[in-house]
C-alpha positions as CSV (number, residue, x, y, z in Angstrom):
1,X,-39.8,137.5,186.1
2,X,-38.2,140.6,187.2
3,X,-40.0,142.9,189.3
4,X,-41.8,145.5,187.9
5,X,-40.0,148.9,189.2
6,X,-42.5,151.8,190.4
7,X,-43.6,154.3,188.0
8,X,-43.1,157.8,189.2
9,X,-45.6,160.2,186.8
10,X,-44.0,163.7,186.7
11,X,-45.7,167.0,185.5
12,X,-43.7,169.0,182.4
13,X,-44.0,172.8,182.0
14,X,-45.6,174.4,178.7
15,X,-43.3,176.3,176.8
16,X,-44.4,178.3,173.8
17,X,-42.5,177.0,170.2
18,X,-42.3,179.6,167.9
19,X,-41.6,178.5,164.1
20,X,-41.6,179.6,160.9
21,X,-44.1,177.1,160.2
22,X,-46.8,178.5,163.2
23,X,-45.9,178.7,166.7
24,X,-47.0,175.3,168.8
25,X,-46.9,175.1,172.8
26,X,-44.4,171.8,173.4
27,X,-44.6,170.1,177.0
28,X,-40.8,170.2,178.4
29,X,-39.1,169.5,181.3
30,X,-35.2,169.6,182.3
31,X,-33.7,165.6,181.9
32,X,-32.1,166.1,185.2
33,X,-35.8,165.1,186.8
34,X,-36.1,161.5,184.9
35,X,-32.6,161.1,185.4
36,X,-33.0,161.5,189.0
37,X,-36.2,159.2,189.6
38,X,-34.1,156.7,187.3
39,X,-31.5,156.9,189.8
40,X,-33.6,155.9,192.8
41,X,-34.9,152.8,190.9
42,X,-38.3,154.2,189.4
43,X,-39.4,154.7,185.8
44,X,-40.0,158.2,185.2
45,X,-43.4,158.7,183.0
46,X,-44.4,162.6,181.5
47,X,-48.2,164.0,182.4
48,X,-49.1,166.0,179.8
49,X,-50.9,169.1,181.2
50,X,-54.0,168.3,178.7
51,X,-55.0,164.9,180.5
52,X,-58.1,165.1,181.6
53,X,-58.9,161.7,183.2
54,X,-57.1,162.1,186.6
55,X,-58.7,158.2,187.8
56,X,-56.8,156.9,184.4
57,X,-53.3,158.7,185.3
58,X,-53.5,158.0,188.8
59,X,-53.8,153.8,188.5
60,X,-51.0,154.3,186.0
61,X,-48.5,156.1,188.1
62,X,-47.3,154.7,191.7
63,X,-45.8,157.6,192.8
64,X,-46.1,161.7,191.6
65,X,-43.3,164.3,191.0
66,X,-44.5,168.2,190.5
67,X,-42.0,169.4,189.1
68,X,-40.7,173.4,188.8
69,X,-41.7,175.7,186.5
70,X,-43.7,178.8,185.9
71,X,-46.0,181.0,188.4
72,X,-48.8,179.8,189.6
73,X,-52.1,181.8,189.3
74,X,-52.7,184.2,191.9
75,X,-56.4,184.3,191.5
76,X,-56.0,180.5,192.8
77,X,-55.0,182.0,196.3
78,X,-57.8,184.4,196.4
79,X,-55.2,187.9,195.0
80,X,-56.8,189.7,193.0
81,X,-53.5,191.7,192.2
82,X,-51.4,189.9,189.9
83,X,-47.3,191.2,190.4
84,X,-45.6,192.5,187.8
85,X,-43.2,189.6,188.0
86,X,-46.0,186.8,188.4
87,X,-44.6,185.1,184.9
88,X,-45.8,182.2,183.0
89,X,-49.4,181.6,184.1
90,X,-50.7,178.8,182.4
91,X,-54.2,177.5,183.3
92,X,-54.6,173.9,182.0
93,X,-51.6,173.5,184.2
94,X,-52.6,174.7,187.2
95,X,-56.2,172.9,186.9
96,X,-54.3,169.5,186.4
97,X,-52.2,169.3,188.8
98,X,-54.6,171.0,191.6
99,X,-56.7,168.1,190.6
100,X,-53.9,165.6,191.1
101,X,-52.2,166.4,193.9
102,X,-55.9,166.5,195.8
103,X,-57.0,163.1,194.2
104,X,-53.5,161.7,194.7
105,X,-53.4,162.3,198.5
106,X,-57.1,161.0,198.7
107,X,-55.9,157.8,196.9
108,X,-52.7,157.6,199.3
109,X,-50.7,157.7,196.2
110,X,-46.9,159.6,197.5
111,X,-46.4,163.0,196.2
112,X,-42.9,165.0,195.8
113,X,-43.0,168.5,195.4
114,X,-40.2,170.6,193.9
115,X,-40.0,174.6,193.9
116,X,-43.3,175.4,191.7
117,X,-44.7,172.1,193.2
118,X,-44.5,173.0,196.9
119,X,-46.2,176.4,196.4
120,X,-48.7,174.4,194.1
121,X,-49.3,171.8,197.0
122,X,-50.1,174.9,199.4
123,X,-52.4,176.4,197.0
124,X,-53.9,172.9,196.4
125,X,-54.6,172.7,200.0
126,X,-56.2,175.9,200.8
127,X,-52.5,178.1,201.1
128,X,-51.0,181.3,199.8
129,X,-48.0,182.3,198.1
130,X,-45.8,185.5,198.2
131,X,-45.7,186.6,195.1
132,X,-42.3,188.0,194.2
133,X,-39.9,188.3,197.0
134,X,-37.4,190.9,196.8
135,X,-40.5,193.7,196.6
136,X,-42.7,191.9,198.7
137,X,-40.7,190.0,201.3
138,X,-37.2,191.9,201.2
139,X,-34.3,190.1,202.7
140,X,-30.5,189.6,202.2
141,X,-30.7,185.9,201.0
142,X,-30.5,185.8,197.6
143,X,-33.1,183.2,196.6
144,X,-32.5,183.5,192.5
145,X,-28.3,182.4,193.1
146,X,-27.9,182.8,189.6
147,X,-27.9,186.2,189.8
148,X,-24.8,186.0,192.5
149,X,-23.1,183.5,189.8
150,X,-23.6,180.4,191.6
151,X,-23.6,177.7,189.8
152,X,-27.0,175.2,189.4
153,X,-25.3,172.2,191.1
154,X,-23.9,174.4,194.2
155,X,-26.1,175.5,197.3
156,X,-26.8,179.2,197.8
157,X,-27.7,178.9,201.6
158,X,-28.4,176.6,204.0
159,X,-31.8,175.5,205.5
160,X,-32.3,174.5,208.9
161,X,-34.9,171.6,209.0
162,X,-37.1,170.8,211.9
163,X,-36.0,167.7,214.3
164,X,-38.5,164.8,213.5
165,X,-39.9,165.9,210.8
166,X,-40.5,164.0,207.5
167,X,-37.7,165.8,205.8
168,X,-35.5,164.9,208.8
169,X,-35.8,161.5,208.2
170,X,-35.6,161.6,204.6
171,X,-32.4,163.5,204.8
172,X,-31.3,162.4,208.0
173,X,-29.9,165.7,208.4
174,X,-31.4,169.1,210.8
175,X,-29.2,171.6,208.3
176,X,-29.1,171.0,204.7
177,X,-27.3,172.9,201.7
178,X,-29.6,173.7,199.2
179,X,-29.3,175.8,196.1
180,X,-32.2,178.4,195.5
181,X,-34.0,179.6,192.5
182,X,-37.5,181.1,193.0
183,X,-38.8,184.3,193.3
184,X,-42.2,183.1,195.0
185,X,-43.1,181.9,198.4
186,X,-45.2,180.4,200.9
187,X,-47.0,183.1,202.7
188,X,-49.7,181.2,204.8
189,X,-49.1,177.8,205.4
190,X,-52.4,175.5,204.3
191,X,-54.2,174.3,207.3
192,X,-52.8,170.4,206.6
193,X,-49.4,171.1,206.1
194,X,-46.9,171.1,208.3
195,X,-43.4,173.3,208.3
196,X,-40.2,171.0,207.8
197,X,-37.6,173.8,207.0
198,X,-37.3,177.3,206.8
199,X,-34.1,179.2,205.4
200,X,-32.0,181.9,207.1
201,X,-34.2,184.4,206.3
202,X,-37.4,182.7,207.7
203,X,-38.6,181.8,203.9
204,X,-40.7,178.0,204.3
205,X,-38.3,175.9,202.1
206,X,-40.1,173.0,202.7
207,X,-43.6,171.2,203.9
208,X,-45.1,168.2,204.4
209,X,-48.4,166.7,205.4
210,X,-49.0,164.5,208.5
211,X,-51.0,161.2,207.8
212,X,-50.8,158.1,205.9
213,X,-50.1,159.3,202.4
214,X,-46.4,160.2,201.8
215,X,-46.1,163.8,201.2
216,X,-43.5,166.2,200.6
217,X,-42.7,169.3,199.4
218,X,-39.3,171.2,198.9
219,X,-38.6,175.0,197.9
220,X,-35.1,173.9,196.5
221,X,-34.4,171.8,193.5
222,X,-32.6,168.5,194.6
223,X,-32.3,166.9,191.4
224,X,-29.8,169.6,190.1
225,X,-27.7,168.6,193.0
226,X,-27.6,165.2,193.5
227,X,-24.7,164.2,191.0
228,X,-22.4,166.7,193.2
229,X,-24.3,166.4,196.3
230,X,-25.3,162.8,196.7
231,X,-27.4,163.6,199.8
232,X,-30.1,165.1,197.3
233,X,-30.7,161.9,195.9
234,X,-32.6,160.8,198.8
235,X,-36.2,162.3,198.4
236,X,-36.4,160.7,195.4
237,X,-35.5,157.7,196.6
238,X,-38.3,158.1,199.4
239,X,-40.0,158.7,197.0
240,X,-39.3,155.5,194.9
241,X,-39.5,153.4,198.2
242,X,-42.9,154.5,199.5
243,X,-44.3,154.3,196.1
244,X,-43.1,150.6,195.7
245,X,-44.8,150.1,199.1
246,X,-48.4,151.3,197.7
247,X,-47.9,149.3,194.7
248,X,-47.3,146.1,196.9
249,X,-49.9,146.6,198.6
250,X,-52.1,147.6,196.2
């Protein structure tokens, strides 16, 4: 019998469905995440923002993907203020995955965090985010590239990663092209994180947390790249690798 390959659960955004019929919230996520667990050898599986039983989820998964998406809320990171360009708040989301990232590091289950997902982890763990950078962190690196007509696929800057840090090894790399799409930020850094890479401009671009559970976090989204820049495969393939370790073991 075949070995069973590691399931990787990964958290889809809300979007809101209107129809002639009624309007109906649907739970979506671009294919390019799946295809890109798929592509490190694990079997991609969709949380539904509306489970409630994080125990249940968590011995069904080996390994957990937060994916991009929306803003989170502010009033998680103690602001009161909420910025005119804080988009997308949606609750049940935020609750669920501040629920599983914390239970999934207590139960040394390995975590990747992607743009919305590495400001969630921060939050998660007692961090705060900038809230819309061009009025509230002005700089000349254009972190939304789409606006500059760069394409999804292509890097918009480069980041500059820290020598012997996780994403070091997972990249193998102490500069990486990235491409760039986020308004937000990591302002302070949670307390159990540590800084792997920072762009040009100084913005954190990616985290990750010293101890025995696998943890990660990048500001970019590798799994637009990694058809046209193989080297973005290779967090989820950590990924894939450390979760087949805590199933093995398990």
């Amino acid at each position: 019998m075949a070995t069973r390959k590691p399931v990787i659960g990964i958290t889809p955004s809300p979007v809101e469905d209107v129809q002639p019929h009624g309007t109906f919230v649907r739970y979506a996520m671009s294919a390019n995440y799946t295809e890109a667990v798929e592509a490190a050898g694990g079997v991609p599986f969709v949380i539904p923002p509306q489970s409630g039983n994080i125990d249940d989820i968590l011995e069904t998964i080996d390994g957990l993907l937060l994916s991009g998406g929306a803003d989170v809320d502010p009033a998680l990171y103690g602001d009161e203020y909420v910025h005119e360009r804080t988009y997308g708040i949606f609750p049940l989301r935020d609750q669920l995955e501040l629920a599983l990232v914390r239970e999934a590091i207590a139960q040394d289950v390995p975590v990747l965090c992607i743009c919305r997902g590495i400001q969630l982890l921060n939050v998660a763990l007692g961090g705060t985010l900038i809230q819309d950078i061009p009025d509230q962190y002005p700089t000349d690196i254009e972190h939304s590239q789409h606006k500059a007509g760069i394409p999804a696929d292509q890097p918009g800057h480069t980041v500059t990663v820290t020598p012997g840090s996780l994403l070091a090894e997972t990249y193998q790399a102490t500069s990486i092209n990235v491409n760039s799409f986020h308004h937000q930020a990591l302002r302070e850094v949670a307390a159990d994180l540590v800084v792997n890479a920072v762009a040009p401009d100084e913005t954190i671009e990616a985290v990750s947390r010293p101890g025995s559970t696998w943890v990660l976090g990048v500001q970019w989204h590798p799994e637009m790249m990694f058809r046209s820049h193989s080297e973005h495969l290779k967090p989820f393939q950590a990924l894939v690798r450390e979760a087949t370790a805590r199933r093995d073991k398990n």
